[in-house]
Backbone as numpy.savetxt, mean C-alpha at the origin, in Angstrom:
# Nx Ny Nz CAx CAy CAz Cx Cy Cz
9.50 6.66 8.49 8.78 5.96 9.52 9.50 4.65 9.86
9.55 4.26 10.96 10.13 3.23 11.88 9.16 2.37 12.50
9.66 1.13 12.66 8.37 0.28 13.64 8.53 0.56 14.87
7.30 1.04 15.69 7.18 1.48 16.84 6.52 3.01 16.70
6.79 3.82 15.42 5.98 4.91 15.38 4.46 4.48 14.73
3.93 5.98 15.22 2.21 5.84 15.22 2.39 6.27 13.45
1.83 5.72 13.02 1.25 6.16 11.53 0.34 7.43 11.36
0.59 8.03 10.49 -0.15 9.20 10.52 -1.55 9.23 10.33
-2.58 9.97 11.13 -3.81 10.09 11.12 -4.50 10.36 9.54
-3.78 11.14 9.13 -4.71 11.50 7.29 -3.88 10.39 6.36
-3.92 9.53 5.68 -3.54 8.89 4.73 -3.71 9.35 3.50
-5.25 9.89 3.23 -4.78 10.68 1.71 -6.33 10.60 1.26
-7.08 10.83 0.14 -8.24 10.31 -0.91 -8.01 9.11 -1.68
-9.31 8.68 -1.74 -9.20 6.75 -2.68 -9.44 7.51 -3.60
-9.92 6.90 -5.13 -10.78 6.66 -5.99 -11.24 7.85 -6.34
-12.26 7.35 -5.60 -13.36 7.86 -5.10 -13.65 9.55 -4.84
-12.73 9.77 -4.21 -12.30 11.08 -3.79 -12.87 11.37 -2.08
-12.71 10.36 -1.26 -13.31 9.89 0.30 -11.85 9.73 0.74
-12.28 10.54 1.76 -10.91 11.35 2.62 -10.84 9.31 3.82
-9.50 9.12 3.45 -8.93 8.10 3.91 -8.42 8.30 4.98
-8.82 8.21 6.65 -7.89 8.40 7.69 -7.36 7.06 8.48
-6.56 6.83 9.27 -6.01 5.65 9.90 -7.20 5.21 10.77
-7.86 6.41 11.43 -9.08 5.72 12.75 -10.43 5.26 12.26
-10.33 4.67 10.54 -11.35 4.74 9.93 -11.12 3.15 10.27
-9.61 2.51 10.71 -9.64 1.22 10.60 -9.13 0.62 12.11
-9.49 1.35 13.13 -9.25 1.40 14.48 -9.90 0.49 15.12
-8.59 -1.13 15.53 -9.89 -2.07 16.06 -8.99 -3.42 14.87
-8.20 -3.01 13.79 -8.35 -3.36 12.37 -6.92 -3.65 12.63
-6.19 -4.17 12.38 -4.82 -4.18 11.27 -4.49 -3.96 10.28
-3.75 -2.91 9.72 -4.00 -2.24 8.36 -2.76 -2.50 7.49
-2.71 -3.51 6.43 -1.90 -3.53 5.30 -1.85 -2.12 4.61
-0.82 -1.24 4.59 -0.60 0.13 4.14 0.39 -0.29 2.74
0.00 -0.29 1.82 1.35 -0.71 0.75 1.28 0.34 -0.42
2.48 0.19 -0.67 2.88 1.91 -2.05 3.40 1.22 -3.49
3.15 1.06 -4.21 3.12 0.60 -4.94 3.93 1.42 -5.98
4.57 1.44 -7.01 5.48 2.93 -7.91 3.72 2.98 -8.99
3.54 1.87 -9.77 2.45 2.57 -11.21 1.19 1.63 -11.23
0.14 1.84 -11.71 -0.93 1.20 -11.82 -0.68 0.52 -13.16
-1.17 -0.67 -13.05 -1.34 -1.53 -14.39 0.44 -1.77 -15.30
0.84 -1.86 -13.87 2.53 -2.36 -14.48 2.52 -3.86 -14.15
3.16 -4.94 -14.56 3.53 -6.51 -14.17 3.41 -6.67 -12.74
4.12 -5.96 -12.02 5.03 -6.09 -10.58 3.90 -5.72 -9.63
3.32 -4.39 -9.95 2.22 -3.59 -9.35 0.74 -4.60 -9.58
0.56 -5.28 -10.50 -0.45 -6.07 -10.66 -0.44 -6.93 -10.22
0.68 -8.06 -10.38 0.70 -9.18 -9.60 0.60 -8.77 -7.75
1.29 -7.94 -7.37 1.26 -7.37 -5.70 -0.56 -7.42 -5.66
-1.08 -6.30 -6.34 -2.30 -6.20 -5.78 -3.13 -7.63 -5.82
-3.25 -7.69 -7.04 -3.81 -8.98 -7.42 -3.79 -10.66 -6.07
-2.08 -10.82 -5.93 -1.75 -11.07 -5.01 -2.72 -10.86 -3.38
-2.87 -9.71 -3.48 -3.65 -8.99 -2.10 -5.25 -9.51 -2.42
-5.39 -8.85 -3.54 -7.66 -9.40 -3.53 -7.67 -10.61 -3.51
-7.00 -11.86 -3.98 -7.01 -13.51 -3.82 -6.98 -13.69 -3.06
-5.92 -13.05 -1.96 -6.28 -13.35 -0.56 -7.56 -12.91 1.09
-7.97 -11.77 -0.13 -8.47 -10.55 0.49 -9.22 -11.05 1.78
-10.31 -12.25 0.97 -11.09 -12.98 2.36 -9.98 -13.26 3.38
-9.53 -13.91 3.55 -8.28 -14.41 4.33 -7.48 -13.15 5.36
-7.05 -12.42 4.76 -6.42 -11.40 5.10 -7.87 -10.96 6.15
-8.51 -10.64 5.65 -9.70 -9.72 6.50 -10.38 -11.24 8.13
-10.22 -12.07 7.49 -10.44 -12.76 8.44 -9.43 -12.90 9.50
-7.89 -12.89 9.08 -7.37 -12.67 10.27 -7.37 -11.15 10.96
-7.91 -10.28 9.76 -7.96 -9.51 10.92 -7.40 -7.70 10.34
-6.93 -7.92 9.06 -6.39 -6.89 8.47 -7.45 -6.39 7.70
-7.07 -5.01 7.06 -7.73 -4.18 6.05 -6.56 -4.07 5.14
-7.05 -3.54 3.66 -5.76 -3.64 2.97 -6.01 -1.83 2.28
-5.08 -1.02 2.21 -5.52 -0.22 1.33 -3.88 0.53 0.45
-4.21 0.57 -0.91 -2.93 0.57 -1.52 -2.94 2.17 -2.14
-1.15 2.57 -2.04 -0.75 4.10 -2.34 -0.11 4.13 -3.25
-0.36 5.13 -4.48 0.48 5.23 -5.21 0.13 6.99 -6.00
0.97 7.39 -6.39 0.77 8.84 -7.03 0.09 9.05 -7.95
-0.08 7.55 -8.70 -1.28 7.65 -9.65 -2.63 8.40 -9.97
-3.07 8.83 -10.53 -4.83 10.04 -10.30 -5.73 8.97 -9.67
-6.93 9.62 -9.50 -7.75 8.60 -8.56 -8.51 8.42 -9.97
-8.39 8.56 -11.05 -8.83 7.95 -12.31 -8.62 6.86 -12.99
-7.53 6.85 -12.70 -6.21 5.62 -13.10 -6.56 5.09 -12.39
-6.33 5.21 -10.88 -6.61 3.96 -9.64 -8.09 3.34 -9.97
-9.06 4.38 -10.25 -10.87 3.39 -10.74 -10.28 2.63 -11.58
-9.78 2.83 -12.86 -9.81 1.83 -13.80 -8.84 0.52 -13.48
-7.75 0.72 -12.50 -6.68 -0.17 -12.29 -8.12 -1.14 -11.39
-8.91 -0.18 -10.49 -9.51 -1.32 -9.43 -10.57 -2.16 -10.68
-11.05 -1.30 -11.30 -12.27 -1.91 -12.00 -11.52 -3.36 -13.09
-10.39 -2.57 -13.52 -9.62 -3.71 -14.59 -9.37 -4.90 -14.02
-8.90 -5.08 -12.59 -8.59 -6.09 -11.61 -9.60 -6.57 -10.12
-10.88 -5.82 -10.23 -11.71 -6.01 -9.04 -10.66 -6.37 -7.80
-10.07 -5.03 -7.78 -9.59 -4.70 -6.59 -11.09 -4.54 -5.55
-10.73 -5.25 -4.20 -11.56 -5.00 -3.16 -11.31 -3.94 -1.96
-10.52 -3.12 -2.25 -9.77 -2.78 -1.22 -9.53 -0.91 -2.23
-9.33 0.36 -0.88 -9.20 1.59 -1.70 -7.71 1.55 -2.16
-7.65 2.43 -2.68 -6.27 3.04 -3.68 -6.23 4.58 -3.61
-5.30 4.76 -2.78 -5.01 6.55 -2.54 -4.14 6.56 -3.44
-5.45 8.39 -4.14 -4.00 8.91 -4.77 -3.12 10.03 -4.53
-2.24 9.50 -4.03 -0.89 10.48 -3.53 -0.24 10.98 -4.84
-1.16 11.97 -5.90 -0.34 12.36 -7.08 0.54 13.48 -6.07
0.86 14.48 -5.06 1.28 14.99 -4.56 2.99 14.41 -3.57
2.79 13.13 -3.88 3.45 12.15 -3.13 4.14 12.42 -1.76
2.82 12.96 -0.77 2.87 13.85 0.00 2.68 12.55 1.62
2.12 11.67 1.59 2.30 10.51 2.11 3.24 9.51 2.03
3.95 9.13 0.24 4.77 8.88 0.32 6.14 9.08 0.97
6.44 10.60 0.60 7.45 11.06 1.26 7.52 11.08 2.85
6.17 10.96 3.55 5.83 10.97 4.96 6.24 9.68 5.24
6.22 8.70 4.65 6.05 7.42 5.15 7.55 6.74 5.02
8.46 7.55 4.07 9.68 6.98 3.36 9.55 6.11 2.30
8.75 6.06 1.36 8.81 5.40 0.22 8.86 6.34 -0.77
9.36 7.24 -0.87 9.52 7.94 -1.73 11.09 8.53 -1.84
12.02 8.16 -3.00 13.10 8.47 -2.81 13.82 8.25 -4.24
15.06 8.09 -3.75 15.99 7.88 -5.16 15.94 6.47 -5.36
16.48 6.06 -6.88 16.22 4.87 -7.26 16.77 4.46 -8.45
17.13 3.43 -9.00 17.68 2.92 -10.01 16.73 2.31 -11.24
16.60 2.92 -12.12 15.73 3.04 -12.79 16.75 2.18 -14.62
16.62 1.51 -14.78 17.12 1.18 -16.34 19.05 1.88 -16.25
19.66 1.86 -15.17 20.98 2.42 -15.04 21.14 3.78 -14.28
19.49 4.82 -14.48 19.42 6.10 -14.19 19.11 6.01 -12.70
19.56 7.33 -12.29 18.93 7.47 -10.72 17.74 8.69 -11.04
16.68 7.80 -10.08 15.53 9.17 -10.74 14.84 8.81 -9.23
14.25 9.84 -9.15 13.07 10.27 -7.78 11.65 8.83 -8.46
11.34 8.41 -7.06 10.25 7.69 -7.76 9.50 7.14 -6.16
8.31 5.94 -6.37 7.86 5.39 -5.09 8.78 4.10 -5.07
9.49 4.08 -3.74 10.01 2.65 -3.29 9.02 1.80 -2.65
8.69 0.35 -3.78 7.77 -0.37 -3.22 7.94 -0.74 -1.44
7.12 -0.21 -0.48 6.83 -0.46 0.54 5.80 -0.97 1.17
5.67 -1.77 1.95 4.33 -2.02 3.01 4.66 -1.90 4.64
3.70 -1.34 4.63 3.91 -1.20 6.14 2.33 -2.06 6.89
2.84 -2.49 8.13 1.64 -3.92 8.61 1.59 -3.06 9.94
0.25 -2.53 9.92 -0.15 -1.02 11.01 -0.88 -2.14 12.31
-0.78 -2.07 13.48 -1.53 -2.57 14.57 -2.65 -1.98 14.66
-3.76 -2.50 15.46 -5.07 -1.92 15.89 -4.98 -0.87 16.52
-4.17 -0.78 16.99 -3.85 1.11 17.54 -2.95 1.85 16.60
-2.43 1.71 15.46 -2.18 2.68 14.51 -0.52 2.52 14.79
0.08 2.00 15.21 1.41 1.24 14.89 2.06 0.68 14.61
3.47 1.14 13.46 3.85 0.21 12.96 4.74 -0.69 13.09
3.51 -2.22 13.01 4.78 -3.46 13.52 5.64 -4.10 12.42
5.52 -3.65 11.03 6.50 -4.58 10.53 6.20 -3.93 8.71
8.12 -3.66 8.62 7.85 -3.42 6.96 8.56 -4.04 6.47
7.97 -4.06 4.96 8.61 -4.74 3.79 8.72 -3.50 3.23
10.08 -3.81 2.29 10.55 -2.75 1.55 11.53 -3.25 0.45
11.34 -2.89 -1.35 11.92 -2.99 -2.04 12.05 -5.18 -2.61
13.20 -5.01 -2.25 13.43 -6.90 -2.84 12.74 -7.45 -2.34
12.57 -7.41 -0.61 11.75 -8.18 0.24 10.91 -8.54 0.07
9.86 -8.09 -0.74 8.29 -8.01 -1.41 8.10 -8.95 -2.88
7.95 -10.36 -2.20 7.86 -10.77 -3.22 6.34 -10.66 -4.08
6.09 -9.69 -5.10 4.73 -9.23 -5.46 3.69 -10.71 -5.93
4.13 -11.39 -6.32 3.37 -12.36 -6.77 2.82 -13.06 -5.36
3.65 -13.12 -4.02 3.38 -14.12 -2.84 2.99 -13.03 -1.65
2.67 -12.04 -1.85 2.28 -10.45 -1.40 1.65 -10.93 0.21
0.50 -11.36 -0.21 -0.11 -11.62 1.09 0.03 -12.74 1.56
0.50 -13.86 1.30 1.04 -15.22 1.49 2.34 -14.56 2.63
3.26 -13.19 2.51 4.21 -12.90 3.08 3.76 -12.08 4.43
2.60 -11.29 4.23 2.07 -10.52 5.25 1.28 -11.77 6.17
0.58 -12.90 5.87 -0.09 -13.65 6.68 0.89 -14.47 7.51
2.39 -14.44 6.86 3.45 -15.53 7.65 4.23 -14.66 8.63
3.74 -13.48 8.77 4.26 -12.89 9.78 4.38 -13.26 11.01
5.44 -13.44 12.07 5.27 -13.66 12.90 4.18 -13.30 13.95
């Protein structure tokens, strides 16, 4: 996916197991972010990062909802461990990932292994995407501090 394409209509199941679509946030600006594992340093500080700001974020105008291949079991306990405010799809199929391009090869401890490349994508009120972060760019600790300084 590229900025200027429409984001795809099905996004995936939260939690929960509640079918997640894009026109659920139509009207919205949608923080879309992929995260590689639940309850890792990098992955915690990002989200974490995101619910501190969450009021803020929603007041200008966004929704936030975070992807990762994780079970939607893992994702309850990651939200419950961190009062995440926001859903968590689980793409154990990494069937969105791969749709979206965050899913690919990667450098892992020297190894190259298949995995999620931390991405966000910043969706418009009509379901397009104006702007990604990807990989270094993302500084996880200043997460939404980086999405609010957007131009």
């Amino acid at each position: 996916m590229n900025i200027g394409d429409r984001a795809p209509e099905i996004l995936g199941k939260d939690e929960k197991g509640r079918d997640i679509r894009l026109s659920d946030y139509k009207g919205r600006k949608l923080v879309l972010y992929f995260y590689p594992k639940d309850n890792t340093s990098g992955c915690t500080a990002e989200a974490c990062s995101l619910r501190d700001n969450y009021q803020t974020l929603q007041a200008e105008g966004y929704e936030v909802v975070g992807v990762s291949k994780d079970s939607a079991a893992s994702h309850q306990k990651f939200k419950e461990k961190h009062q995440l405010p926001f859903p968590l799809i689980a793409d154990v199929n990494h069937e969105l990932l791969e749709t979206m391009g965050a899913w690919g090869e990667k450098n892992m401890y020297g190894k190259k292994v298949m995995g999620t490349i931390r991405t966000t994508f910043v969706i418009n009120e009509d379901g397009i995407i104006e702007q990604i972060l990807q990989g270094k760019q993302i500084k996880t600790k200043e997460h939404a501090s980086q999405i609010l300084a957007r131009p």
